[in-house]
PDBQT receptor file of N, H, CA, C and O in Angstrom, charges set to zero:
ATOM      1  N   UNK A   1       0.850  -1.182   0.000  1.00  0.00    +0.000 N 
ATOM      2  CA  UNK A   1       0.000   0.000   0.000  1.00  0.00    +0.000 C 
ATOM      3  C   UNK A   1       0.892   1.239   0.000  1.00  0.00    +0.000 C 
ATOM      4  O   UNK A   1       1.978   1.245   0.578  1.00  0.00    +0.000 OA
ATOM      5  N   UNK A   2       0.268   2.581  -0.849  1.00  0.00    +0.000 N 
ATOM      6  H   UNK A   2      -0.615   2.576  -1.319  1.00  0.00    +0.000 HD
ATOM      7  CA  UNK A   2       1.654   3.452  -1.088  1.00  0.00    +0.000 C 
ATOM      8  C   UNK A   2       1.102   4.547   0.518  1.00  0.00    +0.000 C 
ATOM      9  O   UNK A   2       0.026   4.828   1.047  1.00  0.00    +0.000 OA
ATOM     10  N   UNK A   3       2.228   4.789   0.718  1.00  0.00    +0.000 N 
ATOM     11  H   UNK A   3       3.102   4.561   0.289  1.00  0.00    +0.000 HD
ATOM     12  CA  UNK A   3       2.305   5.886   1.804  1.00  0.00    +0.000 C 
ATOM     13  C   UNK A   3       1.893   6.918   1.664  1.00  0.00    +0.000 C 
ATOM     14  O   UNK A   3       2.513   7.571   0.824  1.00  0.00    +0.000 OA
ATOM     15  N   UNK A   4       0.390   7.826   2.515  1.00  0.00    +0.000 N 
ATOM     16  H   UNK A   4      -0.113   7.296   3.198  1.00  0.00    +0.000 HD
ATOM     17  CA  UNK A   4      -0.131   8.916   1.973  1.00  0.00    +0.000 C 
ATOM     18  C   UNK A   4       1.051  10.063   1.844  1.00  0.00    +0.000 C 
ATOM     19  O   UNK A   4       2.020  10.066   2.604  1.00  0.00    +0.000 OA
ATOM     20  N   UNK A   5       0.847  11.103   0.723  1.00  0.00    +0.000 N 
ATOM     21  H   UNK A   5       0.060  11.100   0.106  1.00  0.00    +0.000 HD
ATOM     22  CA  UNK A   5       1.120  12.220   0.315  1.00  0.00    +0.000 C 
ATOM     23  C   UNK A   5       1.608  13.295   1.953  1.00  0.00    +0.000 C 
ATOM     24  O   UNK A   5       0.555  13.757   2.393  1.00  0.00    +0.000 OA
ATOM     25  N   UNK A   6       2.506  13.622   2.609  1.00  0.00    +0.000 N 
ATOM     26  H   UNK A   6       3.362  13.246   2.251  1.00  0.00    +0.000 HD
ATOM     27  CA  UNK A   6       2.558  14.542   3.225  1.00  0.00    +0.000 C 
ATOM     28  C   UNK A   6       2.373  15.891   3.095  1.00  0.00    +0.000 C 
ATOM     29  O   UNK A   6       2.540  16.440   4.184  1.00  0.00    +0.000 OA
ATOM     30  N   UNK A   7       2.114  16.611   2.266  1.00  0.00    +0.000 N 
ATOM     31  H   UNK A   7       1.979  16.165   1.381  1.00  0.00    +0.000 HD
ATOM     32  CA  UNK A   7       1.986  17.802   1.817  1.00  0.00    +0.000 C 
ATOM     33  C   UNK A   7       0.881  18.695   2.108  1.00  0.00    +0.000 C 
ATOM     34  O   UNK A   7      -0.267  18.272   2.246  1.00  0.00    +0.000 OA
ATOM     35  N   UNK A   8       1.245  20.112   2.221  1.00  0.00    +0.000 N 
ATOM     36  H   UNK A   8       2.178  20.456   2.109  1.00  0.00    +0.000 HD
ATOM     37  CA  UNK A   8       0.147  20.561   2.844  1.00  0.00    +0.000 C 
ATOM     38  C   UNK A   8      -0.885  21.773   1.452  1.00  0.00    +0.000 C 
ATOM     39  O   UNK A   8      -1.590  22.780   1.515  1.00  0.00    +0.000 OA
ATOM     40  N   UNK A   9      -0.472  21.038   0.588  1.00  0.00    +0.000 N 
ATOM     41  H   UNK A   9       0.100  20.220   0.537  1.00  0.00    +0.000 HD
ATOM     42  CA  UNK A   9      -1.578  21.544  -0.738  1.00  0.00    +0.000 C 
ATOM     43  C   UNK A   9      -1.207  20.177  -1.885  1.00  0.00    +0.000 C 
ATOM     44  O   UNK A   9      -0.116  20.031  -2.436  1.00  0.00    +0.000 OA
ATOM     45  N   UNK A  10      -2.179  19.443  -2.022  1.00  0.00    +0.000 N 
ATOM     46  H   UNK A  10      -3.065  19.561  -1.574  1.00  0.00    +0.000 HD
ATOM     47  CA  UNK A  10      -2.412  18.330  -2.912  1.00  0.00    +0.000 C 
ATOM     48  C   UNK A  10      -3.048  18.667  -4.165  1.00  0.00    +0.000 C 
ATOM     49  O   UNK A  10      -3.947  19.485  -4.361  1.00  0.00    +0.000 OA
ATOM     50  N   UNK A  11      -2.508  17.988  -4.902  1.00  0.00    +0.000 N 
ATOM     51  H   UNK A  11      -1.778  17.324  -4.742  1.00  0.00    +0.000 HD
ATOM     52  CA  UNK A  11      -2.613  18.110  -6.386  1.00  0.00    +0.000 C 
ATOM     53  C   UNK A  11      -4.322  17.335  -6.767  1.00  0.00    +0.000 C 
ATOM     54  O   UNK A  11      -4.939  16.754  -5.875  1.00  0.00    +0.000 OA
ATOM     55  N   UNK A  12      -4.796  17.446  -7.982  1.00  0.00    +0.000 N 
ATOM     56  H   UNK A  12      -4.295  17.918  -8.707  1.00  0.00    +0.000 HD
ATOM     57  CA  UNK A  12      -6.075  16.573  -7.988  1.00  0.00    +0.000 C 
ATOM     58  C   UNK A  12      -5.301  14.956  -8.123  1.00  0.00    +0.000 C 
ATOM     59  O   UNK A  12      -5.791  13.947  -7.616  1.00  0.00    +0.000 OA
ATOM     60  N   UNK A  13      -4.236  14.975  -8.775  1.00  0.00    +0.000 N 
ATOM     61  H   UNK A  13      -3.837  15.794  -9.187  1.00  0.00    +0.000 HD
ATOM     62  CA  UNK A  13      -4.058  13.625  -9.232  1.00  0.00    +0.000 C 
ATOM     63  C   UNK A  13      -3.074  12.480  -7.817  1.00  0.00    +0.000 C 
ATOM     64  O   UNK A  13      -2.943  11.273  -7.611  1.00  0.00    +0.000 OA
ATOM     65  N   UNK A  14      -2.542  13.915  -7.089  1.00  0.00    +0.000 N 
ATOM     66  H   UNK A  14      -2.649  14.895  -7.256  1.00  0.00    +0.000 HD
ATOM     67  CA  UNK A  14      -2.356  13.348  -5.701  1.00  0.00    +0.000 C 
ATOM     68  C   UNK A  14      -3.677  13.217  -4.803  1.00  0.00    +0.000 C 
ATOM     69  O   UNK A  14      -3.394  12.640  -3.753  1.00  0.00    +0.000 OA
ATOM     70  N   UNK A  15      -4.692  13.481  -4.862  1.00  0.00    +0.000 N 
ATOM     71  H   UNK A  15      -4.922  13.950  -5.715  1.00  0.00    +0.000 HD
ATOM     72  CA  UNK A  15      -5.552  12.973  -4.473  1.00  0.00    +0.000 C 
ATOM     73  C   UNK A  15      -6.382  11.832  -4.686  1.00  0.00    +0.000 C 
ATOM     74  O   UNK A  15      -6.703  10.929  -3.914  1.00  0.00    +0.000 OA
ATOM     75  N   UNK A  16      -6.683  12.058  -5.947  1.00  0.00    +0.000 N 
ATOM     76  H   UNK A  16      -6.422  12.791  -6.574  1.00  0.00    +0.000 HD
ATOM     77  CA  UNK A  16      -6.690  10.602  -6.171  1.00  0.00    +0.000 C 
ATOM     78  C   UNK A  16      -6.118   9.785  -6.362  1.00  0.00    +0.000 C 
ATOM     79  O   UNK A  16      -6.778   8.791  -6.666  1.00  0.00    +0.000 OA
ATOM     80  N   UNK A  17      -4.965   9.651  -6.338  1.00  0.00    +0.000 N 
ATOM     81  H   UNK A  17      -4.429  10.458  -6.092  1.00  0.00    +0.000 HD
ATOM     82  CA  UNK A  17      -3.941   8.474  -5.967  1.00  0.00    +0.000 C 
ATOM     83  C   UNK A  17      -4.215   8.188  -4.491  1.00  0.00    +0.000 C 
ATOM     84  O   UNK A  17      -4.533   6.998  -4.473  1.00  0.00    +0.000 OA
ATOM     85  N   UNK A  18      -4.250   8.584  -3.456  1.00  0.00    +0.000 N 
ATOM     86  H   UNK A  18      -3.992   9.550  -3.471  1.00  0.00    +0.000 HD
ATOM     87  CA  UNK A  18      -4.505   8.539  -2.353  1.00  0.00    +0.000 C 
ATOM     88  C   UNK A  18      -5.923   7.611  -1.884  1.00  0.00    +0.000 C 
ATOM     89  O   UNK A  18      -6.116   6.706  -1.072  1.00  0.00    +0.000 OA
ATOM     90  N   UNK A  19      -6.704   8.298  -2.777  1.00  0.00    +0.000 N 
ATOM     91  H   UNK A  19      -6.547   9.033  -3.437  1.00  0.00    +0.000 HD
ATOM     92  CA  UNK A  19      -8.190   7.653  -2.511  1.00  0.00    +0.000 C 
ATOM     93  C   UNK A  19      -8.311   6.357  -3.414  1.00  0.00    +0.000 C 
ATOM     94  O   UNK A  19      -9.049   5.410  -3.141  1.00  0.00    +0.000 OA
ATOM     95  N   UNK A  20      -7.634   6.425  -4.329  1.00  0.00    +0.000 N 
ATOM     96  H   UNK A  20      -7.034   7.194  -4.551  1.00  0.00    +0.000 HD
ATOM     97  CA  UNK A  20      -7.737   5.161  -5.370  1.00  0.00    +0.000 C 
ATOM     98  C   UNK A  20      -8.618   5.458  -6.366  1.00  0.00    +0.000 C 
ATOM     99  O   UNK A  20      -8.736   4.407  -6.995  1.00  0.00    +0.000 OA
ATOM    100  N   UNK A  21      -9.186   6.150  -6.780  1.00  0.00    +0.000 N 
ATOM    101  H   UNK A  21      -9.090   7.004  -6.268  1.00  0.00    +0.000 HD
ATOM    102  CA  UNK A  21     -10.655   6.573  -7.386  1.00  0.00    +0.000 C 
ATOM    103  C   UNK A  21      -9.663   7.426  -8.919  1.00  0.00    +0.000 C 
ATOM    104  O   UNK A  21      -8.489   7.761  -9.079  1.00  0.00    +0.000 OA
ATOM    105  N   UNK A  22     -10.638   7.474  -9.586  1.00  0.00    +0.000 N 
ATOM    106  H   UNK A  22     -11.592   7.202  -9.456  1.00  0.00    +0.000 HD
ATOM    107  CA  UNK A  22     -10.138   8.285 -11.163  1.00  0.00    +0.000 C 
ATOM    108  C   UNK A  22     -10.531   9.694 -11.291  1.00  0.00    +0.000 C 
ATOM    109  O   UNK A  22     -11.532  10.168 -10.753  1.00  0.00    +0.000 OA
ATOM    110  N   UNK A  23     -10.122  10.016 -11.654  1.00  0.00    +0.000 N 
ATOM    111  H   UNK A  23      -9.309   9.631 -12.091  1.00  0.00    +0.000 HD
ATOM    112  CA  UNK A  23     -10.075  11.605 -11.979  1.00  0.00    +0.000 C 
ATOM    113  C   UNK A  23     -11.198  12.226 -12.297  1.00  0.00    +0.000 C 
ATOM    114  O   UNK A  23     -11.483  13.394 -12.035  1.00  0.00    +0.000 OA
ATOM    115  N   UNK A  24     -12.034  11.201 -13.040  1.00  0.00    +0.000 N 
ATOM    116  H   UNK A  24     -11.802  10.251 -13.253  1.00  0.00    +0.000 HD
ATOM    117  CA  UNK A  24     -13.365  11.609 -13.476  1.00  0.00    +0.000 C 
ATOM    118  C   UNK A  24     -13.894  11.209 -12.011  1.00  0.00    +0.000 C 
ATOM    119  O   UNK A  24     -14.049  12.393 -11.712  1.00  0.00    +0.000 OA
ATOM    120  N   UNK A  25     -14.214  10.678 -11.095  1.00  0.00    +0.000 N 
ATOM    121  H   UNK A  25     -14.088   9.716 -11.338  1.00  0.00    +0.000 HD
ATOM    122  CA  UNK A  25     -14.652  10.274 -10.494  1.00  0.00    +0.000 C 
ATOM    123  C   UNK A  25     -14.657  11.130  -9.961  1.00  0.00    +0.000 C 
ATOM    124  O   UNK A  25     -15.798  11.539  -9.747  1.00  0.00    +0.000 OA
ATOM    125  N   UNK A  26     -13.513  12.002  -9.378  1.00  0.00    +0.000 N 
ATOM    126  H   UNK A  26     -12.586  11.670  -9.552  1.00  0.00    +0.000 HD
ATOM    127  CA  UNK A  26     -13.164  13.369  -8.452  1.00  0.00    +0.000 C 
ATOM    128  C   UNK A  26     -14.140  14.333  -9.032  1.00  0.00    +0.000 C 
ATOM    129  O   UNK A  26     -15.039  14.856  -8.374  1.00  0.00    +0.000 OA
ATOM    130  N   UNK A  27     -13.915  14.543 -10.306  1.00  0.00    +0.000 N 
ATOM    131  H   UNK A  27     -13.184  14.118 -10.841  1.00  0.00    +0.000 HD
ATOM    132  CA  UNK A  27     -14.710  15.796 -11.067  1.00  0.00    +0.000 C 
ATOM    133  C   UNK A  27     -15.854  15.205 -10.738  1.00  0.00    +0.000 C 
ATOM    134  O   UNK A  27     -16.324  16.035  -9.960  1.00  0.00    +0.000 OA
ATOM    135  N   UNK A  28     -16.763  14.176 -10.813  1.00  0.00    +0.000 N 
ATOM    136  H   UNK A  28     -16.381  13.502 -11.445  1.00  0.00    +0.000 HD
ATOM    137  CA  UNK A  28     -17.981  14.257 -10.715  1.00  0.00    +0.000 C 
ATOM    138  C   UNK A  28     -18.328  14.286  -9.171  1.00  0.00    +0.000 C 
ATOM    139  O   UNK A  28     -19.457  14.666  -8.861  1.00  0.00    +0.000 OA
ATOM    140  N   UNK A  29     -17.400  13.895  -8.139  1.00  0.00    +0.000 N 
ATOM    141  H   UNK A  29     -16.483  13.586  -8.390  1.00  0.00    +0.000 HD
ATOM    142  CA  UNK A  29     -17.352  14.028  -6.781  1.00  0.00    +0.000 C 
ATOM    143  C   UNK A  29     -17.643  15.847  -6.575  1.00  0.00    +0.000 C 
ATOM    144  O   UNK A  29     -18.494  16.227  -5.771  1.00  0.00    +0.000 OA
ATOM    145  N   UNK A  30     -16.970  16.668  -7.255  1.00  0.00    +0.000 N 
ATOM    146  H   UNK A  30     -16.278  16.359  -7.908  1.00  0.00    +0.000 HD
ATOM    147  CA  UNK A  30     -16.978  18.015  -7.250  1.00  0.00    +0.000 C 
ATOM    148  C   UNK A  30     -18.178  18.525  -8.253  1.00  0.00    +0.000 C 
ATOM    149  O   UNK A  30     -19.081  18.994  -7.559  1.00  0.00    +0.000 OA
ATOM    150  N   UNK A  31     -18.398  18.571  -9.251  1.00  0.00    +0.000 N 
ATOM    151  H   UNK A  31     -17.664  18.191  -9.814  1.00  0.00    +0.000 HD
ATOM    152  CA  UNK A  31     -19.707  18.547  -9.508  1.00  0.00    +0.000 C 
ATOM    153  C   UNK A  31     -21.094  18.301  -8.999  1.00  0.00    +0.000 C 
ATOM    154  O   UNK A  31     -22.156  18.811  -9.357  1.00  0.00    +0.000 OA
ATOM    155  N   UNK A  32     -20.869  17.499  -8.178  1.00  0.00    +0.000 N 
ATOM    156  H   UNK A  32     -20.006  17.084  -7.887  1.00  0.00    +0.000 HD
ATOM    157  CA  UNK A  32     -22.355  17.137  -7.203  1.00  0.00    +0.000 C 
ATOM    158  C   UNK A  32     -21.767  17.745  -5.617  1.00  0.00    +0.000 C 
ATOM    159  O   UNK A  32     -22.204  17.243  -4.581  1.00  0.00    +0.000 OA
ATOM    160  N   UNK A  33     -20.733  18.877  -5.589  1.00  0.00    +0.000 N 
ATOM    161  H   UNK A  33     -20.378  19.284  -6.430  1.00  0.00    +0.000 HD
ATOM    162  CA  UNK A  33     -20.657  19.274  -4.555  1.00  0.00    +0.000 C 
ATOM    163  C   UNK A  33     -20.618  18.495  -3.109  1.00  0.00    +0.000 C 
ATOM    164  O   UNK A  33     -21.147  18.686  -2.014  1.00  0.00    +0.000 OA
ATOM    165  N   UNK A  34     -19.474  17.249  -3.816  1.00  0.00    +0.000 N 
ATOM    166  H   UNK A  34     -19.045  17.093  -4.706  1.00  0.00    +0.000 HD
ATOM    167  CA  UNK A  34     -19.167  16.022  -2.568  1.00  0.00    +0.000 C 
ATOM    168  C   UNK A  34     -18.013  15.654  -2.322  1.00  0.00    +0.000 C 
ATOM    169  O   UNK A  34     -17.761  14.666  -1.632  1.00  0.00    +0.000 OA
ATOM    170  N   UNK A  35     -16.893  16.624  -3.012  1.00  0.00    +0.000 N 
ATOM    171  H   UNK A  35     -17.097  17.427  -3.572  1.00  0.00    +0.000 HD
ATOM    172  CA  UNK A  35     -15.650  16.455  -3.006  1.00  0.00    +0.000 C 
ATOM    173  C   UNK A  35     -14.981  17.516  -1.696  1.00  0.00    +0.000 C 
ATOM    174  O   UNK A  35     -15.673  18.301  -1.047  1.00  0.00    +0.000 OA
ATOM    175  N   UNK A  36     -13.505  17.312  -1.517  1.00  0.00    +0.000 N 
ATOM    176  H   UNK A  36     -12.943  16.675  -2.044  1.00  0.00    +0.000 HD
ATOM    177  CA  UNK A  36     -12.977  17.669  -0.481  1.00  0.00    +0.000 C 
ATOM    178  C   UNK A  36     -12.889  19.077  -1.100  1.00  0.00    +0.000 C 
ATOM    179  O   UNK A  36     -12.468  19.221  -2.247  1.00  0.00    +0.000 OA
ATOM    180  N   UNK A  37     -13.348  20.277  -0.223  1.00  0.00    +0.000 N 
ATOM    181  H   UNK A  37     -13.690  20.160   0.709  1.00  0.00    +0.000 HD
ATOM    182  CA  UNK A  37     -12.790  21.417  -1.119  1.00  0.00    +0.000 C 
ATOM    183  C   UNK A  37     -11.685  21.841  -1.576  1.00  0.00    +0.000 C 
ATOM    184  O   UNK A  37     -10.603  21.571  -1.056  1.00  0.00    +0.000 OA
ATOM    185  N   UNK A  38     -11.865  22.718  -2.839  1.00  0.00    +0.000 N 
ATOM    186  H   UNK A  38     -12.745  22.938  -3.262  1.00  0.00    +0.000 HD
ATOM    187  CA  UNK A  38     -10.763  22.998  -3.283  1.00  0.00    +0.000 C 
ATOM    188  C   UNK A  38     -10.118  24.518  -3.876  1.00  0.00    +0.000 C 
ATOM    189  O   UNK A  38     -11.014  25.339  -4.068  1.00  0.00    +0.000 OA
ATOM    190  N   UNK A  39      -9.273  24.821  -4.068  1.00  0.00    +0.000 N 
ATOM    191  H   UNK A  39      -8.544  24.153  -3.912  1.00  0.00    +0.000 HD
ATOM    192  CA  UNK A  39      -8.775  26.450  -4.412  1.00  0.00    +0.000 C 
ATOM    193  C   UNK A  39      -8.115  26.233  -5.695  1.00  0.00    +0.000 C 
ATOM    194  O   UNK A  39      -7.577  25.128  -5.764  1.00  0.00    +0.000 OA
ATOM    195  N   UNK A  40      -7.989  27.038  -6.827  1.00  0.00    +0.000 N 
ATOM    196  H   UNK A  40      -8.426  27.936  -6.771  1.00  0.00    +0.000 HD
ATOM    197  CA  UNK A  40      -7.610  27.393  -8.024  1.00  0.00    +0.000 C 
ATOM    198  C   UNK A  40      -6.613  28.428  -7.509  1.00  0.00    +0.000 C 
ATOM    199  O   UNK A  40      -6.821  29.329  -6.696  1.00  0.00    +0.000 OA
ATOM    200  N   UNK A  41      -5.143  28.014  -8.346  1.00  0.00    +0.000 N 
ATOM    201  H   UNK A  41      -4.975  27.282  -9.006  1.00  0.00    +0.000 HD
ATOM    202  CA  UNK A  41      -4.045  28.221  -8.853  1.00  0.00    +0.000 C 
ATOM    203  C   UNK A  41      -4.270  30.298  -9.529  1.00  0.00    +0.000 C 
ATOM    204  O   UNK A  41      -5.411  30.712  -9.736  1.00  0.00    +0.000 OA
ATOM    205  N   UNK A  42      -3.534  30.857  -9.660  1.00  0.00    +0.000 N 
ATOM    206  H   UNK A  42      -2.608  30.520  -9.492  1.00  0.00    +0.000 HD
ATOM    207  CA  UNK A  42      -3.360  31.929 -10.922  1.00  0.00    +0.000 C 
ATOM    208  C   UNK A  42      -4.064  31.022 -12.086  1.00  0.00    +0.000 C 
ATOM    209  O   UNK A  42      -5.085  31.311 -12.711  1.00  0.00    +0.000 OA
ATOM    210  N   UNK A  43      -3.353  29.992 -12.199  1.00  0.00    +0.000 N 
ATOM    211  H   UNK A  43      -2.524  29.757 -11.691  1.00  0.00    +0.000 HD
ATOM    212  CA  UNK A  43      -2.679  29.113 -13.646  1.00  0.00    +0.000 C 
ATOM    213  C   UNK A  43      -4.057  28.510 -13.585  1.00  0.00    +0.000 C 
ATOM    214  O   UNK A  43      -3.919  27.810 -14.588  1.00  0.00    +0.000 OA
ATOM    215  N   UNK A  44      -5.164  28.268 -13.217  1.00  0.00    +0.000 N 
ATOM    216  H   UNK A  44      -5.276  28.836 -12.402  1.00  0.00    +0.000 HD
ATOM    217  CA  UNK A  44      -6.123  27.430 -13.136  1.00  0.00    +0.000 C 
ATOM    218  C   UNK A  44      -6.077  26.170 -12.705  1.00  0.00    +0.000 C 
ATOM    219  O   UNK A  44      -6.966  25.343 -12.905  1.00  0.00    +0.000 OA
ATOM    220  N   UNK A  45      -4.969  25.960 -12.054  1.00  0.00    +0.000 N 
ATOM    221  H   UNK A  45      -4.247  26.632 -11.892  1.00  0.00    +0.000 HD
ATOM    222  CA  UNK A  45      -4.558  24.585 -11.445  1.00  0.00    +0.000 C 
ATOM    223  C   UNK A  45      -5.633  24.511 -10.210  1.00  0.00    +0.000 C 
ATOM    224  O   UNK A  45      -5.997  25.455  -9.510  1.00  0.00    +0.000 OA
ATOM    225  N   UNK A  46      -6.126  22.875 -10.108  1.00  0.00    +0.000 N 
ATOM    226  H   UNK A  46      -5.830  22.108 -10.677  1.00  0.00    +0.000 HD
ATOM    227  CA  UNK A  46      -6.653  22.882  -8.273  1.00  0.00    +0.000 C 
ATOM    228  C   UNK A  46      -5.887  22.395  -7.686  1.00  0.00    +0.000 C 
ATOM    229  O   UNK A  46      -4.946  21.689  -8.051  1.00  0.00    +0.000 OA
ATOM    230  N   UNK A  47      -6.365  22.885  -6.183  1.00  0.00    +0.000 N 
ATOM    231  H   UNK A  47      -7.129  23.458  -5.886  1.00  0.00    +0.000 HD
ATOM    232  CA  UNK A  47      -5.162  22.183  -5.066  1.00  0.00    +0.000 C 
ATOM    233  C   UNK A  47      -6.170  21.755  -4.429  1.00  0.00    +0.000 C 
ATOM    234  O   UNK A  47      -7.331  21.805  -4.835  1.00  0.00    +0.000 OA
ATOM    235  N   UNK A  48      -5.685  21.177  -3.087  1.00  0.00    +0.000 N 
ATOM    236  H   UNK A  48      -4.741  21.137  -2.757  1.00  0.00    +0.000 HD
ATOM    237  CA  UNK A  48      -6.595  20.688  -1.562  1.00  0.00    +0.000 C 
ATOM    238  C   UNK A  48      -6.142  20.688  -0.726  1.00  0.00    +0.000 C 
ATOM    239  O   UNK A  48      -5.485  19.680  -0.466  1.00  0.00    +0.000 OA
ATOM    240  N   UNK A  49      -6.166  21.528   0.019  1.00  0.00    +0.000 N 
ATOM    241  H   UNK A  49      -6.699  22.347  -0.193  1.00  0.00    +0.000 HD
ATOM    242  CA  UNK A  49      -5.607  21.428   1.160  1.00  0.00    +0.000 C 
ATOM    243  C   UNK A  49      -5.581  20.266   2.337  1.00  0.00    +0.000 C 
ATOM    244  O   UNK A  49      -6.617  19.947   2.921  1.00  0.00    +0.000 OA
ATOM    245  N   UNK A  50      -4.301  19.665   2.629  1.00  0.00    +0.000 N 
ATOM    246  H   UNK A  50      -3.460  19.925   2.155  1.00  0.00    +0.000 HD
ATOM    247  CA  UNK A  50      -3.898  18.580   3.715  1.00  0.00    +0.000 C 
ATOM    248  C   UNK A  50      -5.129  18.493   4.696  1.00  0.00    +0.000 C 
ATOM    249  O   UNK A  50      -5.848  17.497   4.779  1.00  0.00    +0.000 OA
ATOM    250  N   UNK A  51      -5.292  19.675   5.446  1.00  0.00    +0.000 N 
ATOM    251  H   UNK A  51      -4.708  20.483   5.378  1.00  0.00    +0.000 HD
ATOM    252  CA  UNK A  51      -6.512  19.341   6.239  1.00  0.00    +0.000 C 
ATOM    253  C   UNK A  51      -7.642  19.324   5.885  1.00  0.00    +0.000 C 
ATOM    254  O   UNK A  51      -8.499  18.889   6.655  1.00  0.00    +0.000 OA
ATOM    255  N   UNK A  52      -8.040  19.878   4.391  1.00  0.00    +0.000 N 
ATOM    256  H   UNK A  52      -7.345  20.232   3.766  1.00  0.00    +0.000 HD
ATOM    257  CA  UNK A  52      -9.483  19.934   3.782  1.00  0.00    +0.000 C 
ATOM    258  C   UNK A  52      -9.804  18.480   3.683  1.00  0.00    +0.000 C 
ATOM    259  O   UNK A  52     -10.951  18.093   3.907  1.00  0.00    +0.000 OA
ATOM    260  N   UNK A  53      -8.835  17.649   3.353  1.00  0.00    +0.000 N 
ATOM    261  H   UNK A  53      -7.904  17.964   3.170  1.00  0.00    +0.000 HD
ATOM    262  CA  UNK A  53      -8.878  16.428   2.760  1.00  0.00    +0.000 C 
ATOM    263  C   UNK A  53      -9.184  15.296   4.105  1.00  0.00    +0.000 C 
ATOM    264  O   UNK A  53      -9.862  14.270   4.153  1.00  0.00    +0.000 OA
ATOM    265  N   UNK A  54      -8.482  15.894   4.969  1.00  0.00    +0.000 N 
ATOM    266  H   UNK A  54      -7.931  16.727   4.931  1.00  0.00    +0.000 HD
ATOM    267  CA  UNK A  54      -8.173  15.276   6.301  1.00  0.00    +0.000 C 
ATOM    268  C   UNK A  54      -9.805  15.239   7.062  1.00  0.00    +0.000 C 
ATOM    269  O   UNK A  54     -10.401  14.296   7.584  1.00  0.00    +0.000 OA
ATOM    270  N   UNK A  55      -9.991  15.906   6.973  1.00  0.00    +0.000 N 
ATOM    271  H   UNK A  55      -9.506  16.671   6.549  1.00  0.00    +0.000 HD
ATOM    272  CA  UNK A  55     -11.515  16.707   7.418  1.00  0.00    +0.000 C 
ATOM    273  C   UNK A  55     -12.719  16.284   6.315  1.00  0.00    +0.000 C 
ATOM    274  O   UNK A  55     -13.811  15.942   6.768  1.00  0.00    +0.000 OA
ATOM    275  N   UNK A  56     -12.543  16.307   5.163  1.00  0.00    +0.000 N 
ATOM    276  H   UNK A  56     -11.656  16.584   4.795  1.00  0.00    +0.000 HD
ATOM    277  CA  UNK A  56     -13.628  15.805   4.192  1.00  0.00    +0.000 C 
ATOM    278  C   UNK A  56     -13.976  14.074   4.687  1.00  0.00    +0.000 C 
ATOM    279  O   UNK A  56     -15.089  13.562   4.801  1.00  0.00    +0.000 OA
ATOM    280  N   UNK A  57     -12.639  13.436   4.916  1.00  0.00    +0.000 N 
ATOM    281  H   UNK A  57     -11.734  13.851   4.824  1.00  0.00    +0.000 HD
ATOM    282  CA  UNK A  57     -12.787  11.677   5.120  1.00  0.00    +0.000 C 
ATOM    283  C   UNK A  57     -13.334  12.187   6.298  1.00  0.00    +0.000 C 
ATOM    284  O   UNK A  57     -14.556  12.198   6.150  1.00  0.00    +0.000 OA
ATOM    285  N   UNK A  58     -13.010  12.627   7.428  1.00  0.00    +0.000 N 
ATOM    286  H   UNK A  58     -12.017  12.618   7.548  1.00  0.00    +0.000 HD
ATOM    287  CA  UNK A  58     -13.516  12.457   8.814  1.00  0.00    +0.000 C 
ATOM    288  C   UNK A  58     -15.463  12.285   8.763  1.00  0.00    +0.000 C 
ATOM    289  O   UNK A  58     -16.255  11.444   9.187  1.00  0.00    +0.000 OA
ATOM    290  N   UNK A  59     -15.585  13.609   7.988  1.00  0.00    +0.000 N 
ATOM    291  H   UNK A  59     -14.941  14.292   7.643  1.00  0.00    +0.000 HD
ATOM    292  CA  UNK A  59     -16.822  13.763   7.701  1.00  0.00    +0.000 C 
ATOM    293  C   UNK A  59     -17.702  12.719   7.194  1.00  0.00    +0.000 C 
ATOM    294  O   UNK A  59     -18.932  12.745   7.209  1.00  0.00    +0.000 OA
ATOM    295  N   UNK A  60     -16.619  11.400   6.547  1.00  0.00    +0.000 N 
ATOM    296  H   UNK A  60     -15.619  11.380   6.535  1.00  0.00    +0.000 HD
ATOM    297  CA  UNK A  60     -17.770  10.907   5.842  1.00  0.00    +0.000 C 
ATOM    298  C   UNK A  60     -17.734   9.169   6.844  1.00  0.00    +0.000 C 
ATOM    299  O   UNK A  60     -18.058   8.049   6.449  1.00  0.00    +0.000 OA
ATOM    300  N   UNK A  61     -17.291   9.548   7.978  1.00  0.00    +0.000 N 
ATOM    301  H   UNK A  61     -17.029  10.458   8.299  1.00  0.00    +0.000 HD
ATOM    302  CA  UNK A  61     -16.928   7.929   8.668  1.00  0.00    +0.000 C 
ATOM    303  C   UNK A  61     -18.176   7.606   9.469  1.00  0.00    +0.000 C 
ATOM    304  O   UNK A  61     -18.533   8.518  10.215  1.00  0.00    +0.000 OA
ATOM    305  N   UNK A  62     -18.776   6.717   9.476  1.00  0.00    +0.000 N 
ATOM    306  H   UNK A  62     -18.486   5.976   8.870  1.00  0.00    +0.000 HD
ATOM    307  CA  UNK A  62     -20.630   6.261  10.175  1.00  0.00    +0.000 C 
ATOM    308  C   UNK A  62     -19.830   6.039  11.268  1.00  0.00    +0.000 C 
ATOM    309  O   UNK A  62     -18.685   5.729  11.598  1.00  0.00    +0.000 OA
ATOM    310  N   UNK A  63     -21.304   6.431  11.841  1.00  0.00    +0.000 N 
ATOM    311  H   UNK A  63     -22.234   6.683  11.572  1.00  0.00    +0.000 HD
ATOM    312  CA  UNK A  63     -21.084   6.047  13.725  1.00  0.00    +0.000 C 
ATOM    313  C   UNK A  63     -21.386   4.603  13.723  1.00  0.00    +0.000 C 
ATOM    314  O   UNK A  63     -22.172   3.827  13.179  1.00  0.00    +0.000 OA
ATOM    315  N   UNK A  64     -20.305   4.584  14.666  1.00  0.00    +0.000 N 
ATOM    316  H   UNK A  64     -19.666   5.214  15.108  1.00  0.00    +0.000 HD
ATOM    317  CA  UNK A  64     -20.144   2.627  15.152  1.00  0.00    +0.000 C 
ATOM    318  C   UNK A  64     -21.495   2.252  15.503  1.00  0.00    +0.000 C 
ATOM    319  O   UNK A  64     -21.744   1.099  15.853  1.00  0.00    +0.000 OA
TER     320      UNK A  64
């Protein structure tokens, strides 16, 4: 299993490497407004922030 990303602004494609999921999958995760948030670059690049991401999984764990 690969070792999560330490960084404290993640790429889309470091994110989904992380989650295992495809790129389209992310975009449509963000399209239906269910993805970890995210901030645009100058360049139009997205990022995610370490704790956005950290905090998006927390959000989605069921009570025991």
């Amino acid at each position: 299993m690969a070792t999560p990303i330490q960084r404290a602004h993640l790429t889309i494609a470091d994110v989904c490497s992380e989650l295992g999921v495809a790129r389209s999958t992310f975009y449509d995760w963000r399209a239906a407004k269910k993805a970890p948030r995210c901030f645009k670059l100058p360049n139009g690049e997205l990022r995610v922030r370490r704790t956005d991401l950290d905090s998006w999984l927390d959000s989605l764990q069921e009570a025991a």
